[in-house]
Steps between C-alpha positions, in 0.01 A plus 500: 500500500700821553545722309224488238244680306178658689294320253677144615475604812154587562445146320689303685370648913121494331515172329349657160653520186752733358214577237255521819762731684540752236093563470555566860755741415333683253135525714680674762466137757902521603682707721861514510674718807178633568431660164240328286726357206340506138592277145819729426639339842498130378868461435620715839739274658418457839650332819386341835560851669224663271111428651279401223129524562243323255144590567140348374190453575243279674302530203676329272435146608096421497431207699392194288358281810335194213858496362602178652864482645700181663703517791760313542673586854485770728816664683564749750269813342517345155345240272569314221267440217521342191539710158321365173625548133348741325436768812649773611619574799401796589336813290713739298221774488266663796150240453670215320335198554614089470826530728597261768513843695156518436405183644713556811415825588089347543664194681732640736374838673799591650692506159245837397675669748883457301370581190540924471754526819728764452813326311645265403174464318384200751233295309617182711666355165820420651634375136381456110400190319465567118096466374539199303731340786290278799618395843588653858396864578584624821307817638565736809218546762666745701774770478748298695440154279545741194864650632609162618430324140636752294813521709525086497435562106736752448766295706469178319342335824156347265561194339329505161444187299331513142392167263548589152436266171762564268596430136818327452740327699659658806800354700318247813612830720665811442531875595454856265685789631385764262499899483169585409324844426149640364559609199134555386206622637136445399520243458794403732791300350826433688823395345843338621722782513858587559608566832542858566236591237272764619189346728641172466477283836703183570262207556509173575270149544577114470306216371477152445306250333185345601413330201627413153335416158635511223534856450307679776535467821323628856790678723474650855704814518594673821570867494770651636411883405183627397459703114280508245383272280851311655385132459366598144823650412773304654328158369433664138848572469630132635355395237187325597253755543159467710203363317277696393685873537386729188791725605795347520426102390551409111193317541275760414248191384565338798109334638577607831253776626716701701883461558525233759673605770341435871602672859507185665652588831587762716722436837454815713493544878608163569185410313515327166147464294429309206247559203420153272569583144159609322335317270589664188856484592422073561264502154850655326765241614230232443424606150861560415 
């Protein structure tokens, strides 16, 4: 992770987006070394030995108590819950509504006490799910569950495995080993990259095949780093892109509703929990 930019930084100890981490930048919400840092700081290189500070506050996440939320498992001061499509998971802006974070915050009392400690900017969020993607969300109850997941995180200790539908016709198994970077924001894109291009990040996953016919087929990928948009990417450019993605998929006509790609596992803690594949994600392969 070191060296890097502040605004990469701050996104990567909060869990936010680089987008997410530069509004917190510019409103004053970071302090680096003890000085509050502003937007002109976003591309200071910093290093473990610096002490970055994000900052928030409780107000920012309303309660949403008739929001209903699934639990799937329950750890040592953390749960697991399951994400839909289509929401967010948690707000970008102080009285969003709609989030998983939301939800959680109603459900699990002890989580209102993370969100707005002093930095990293603990909302319990221990790592990001895209909106449109569904599947396994783990969330911190307590300071201690939060250090302990983001270390295991950071250290490549959380086994993540994804279902995707794809178009085309990938090898039965099969690794990527790409150098990816954002190279647009608002709306985010990422590209493969050369290595040693600037904010490029090696990455890596491996998949194999579930399913087959005729040209699509449903894959379980396990990754081995985590990036953005990295499934998305690293599939698109294989050649058999995920159903359904507007962004990187030729099939901009494709019927899917969403791209379909599904958190179906996560293996933390000596844990491992499971969440079934949704319906729309069933209705797609069905219909295909």
């Amino acid at each position: 992770m070191w060296p890097c930019r502040l605004d990469a930084a701050v996104a990567r100890s909060a869990g936010v987006s680089v987008g997410r981490a530069r509004r917190l930048l510019a409103g004053g919400g970071v302090e680096l070394n003890g000085h509050t840092a502003g937007a002109r700081d976003k591309g200071r290189r910093v290093t473990g030995a610096d002490r970055v500070v994000v900052q928030t506050d409780n107000e920012c996440v309303v309660p949403e108590p008739q929001r209903p939320l699934r639990e799937l498992a329950r750890g040592q001061g953390w749960v697991a819950v399951e994400k839909p499509a289509g929401v967010a998971v948690h707000p970008l802006v102080s009285g969003e509504t709609g989030t998983v974070l939301n939800a959680a915050v109603a459900r699990y009392p002890q989580l209102a006490d993370q969100v707005g400690r002093e930095g990293p900017l603990r909302t319990g969020v221990v790592h990001r799910l895209d909106v449109d993607t569904s599947g396994v969300l783990l969330l911190a109850l307590t300071p201690d569950a939060w250090d302990r997941l983001r270390d295991a995180f950071a250290s490549h200790r959380v086994i993540k495995t994804y279902y995707a539908l794809v178009a085309g016709t990938p090898a039965p198994t099969g690794r990527a080993d790409l150098h990816l970077a954002v190279t647009r924001h608002r709306p985010a894109r990422v590209s493969v990259v050369a290595q040693g291009r600037a904010g490029a990040r090696a990455t890596g996953l491996a998949w194999r095949v579930r399913e087959q016919r005729r040209d699509l087929a449903r894959i379980e990928v396990t990754l081995e780093t985590g990036f953005l948009h990295q499934i998305r990417v690293a599939c698109a450019h294989l050649g058999f892109p995920v159903m359904g993605d507007r962004v990187y998929g030729p099939q901009r006509t494709s019927s899917a509703p969403r791209h379909m790609l599904h958190a179906a596992r996560v293996t933390a803690e000596g844990m491992t929990i499971d969440c079934p594949e949704p319906p729309d994600f069933l209705a797609t392969w069905s219909d295909s």
